[in-house]
N, C-alpha and C positions, 0 to 999 in steps of 0.2 A: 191661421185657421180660426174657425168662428167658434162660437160658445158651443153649436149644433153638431160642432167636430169634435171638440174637446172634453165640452161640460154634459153631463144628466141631473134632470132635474126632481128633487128630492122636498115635499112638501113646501113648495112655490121658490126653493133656494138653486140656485146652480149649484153643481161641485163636480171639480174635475172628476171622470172617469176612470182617471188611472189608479185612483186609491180609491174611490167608490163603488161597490156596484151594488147588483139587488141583494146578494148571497151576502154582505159585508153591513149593508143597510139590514137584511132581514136578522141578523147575528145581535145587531145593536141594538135595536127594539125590544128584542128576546134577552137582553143582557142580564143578569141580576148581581143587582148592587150588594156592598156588606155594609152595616153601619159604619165600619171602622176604614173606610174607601176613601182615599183623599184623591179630591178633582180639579185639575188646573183649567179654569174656563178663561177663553179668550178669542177675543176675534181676531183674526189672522195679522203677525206683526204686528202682535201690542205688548210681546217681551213673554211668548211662550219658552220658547229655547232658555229664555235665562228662569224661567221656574223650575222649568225640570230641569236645572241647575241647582238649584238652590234646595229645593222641597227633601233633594232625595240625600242631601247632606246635613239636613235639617231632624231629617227621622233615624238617619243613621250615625248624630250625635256630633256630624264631623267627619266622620270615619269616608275617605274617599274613592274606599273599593267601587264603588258602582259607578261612579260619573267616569271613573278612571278604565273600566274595565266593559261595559255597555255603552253602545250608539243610547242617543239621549228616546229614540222610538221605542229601544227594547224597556229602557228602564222606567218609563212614565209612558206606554203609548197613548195614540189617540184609539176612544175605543172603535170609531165608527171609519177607518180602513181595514180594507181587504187582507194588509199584511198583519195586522193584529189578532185574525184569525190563528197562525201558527202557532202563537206564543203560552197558549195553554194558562191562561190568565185566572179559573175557575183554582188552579192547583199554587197561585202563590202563595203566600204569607203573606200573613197583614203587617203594617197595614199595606195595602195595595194601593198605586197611584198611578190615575189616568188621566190624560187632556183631553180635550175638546174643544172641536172652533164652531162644536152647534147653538145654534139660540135655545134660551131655556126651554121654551115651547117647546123645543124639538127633541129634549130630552124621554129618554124610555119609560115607560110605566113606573120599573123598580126603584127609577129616582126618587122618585114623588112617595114611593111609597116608605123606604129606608131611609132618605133623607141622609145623606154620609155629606160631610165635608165640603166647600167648594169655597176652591182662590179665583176670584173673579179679579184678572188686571186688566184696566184698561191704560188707554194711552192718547192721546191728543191725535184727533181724526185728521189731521194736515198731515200732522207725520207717518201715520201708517200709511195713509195714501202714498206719501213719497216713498217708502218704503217698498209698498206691494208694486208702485209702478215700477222701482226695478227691478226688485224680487221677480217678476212677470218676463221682463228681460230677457232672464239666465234661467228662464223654466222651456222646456217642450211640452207640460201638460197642463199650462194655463195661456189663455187667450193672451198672445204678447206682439202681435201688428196692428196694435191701434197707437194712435198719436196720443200725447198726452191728454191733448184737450179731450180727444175722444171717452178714453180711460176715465179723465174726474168725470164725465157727465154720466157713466155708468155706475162709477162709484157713488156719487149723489144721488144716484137714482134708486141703488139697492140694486142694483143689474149685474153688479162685480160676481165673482168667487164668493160666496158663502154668505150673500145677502147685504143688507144693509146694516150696516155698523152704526146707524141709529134704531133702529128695530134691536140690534144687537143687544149693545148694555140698555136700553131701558127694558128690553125684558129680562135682562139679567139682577138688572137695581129693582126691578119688582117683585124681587122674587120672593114668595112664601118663605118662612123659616128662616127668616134673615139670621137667626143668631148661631146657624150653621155657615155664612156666606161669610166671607171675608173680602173687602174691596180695598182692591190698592192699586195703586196708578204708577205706570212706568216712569212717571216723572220724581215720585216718592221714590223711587227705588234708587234713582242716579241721584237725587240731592242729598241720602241719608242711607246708603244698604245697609251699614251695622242696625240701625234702630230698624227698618224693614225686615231683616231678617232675623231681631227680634219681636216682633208682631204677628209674624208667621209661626215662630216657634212657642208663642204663647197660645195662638189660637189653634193651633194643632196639640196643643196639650204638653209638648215637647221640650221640658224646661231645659236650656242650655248656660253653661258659664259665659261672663263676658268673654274668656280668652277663645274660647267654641266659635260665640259669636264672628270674632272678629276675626278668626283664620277661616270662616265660613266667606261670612264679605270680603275679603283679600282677592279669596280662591276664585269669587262670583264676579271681579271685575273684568268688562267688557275685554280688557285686554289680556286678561291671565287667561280668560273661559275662551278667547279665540285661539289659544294656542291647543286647548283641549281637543283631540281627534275624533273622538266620541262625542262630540257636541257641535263641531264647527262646519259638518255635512261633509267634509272632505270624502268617506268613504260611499257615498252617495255616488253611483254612476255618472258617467259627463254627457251621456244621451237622453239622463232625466235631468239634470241641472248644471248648466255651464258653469262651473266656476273658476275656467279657466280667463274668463273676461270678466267675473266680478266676485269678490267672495260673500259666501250668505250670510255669514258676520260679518257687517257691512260695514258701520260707525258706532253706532250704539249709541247715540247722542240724541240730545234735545233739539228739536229747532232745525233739523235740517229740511222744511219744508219750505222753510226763507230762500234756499239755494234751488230752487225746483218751481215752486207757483207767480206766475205773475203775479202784480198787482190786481189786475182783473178777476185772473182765478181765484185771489183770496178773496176778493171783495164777493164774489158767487159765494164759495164757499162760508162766507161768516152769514153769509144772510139765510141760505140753505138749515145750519146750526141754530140760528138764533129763531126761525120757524117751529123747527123740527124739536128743539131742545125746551122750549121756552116752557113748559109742565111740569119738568124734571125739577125735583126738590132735591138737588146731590152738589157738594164744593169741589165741581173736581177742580185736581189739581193743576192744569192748566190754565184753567179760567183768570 
């Protein structure tokens, strides 16, 4: 099926339909933020799932009733689906924690105004593309009969699921109120998750012991958090996400875009980067 099957479009962005709609869209506009609101921003497969891993074991000292006990949507959802209507979000405790895979632009009024929190991860644009192209695969509510080649030239284009992942983080890295924003990169997170997950618990104001820290990073590695049930989409329907042909905790690794892009395709893609990037003052960590 085509984007025109699948996708609605929401301030010049696709996004599938099946978690979007005007009543879920009009809910998130209207949202109001608390100062004390912590927000996991990310563009789709840049190491959401492992924040709301981490963030919610980070505020809870360790303690791993929640990751153990909530799908990873109830306990950090995204605010801008239709199912995070139910969840009665107005009545939690603080601090409250939400994701997002919008561009900051696209953020609600009460953001701009409250100013609360925000974990901005990014991740090396080869591999989320390898990533989302199979993620796309094992979906019924994302565009998934296109060829590869087809796919990268949507994704370079800003055509994909939730816009262009250079529109993305540079409106994310420009964001106002930087000293509310925290950036870290999914490649910072696999070469050092103790000290990552002490960086998070410093800027969340969260002070933790080294032995916290380090039963936190244990608990957060790619291979323990896949066995997690509550995290690993397992209780997700199999007519919204096959994962009987592939599981959505995929690899969790660096570099696996080497095993997916031609040469060609990377030589597109670095030149597409080196256009598109070349203003950005930031070290990411791939580079």
């Amino acid at each position: 099926m085509t984007e025109a099957d699948l996708y609605i479009q929401y301030k010049g962005i696709y996004l599938p339909s099946l978690v979007h709609t005007a009543y879920s869209l009009k809910q998130y506009e209207e949202f109001i933020f608390r100062p004390d609101d912590i927000i996991i921003a990310t563009y789709p497969k840049s190491g959401t799932t492992w924040m709301q891993e981490i963030v919610p074991l980070v505020v809870s000292g360790g303690d791993p009733e929640s990751v153990e006990s909530l799908p990873n949507w109830d306990r950090v959802p995204w605010l801008e689906i239709h199912q995070t209507s139910d969840l009665a979000l107005s009545k939690r405790p603080p601090p409250r924690m939400f994701a997002t895979h919008f561009h900051h632009n696209m953020m609600p009024p009460s953001f701009f105004e409250v100013k609360p929190k925000v974990i901005y991860v990014m991740r090396n644009p080869k591999d989320v593309f390898t990533s989302s192209f199979h993620f796309n695969g094992m979906t019924t509510f994302l565009v998934n009969e296109m060829s590869q080649s087809e796919y990268l030239k949507k994704f370079l284009e800003g055509k994909a699921a939730y816009g262009s992942w250079f529109d993305h983080v540079k409106g994310w890295l420009n964001a106002e109120d930087k000293e509310n924003v925290m950036y870290i990169a999914y490649e910072e997170m696999i070469t050092d998750l103790k000290d990552s997950v002490s960086r998070i618990s410093r800027f969340l104001e969260k002070p933790l012991d080294a032995d916290i820290v380090e039963k936190i990073a244990d608990r957060c590695l790619f291979k323990n958090m896949k066995q997690n049930n509550m995290s690993n989409y397992s209780a997700v329907p199999e007519e919204f996400m096959g994962q009987a042909k592939l599981d959505f905790l995929r690899k969790g690794i660096v570099g696996d875009w080497k095993n997916l892009l031609t040469d060609a395709e990377v030589e597109l893609f670095d030149a597409i980067y080196q256009n598109k990037m070349k203003d950005v003052k930031y070290e990411f960590a791939w580079d």
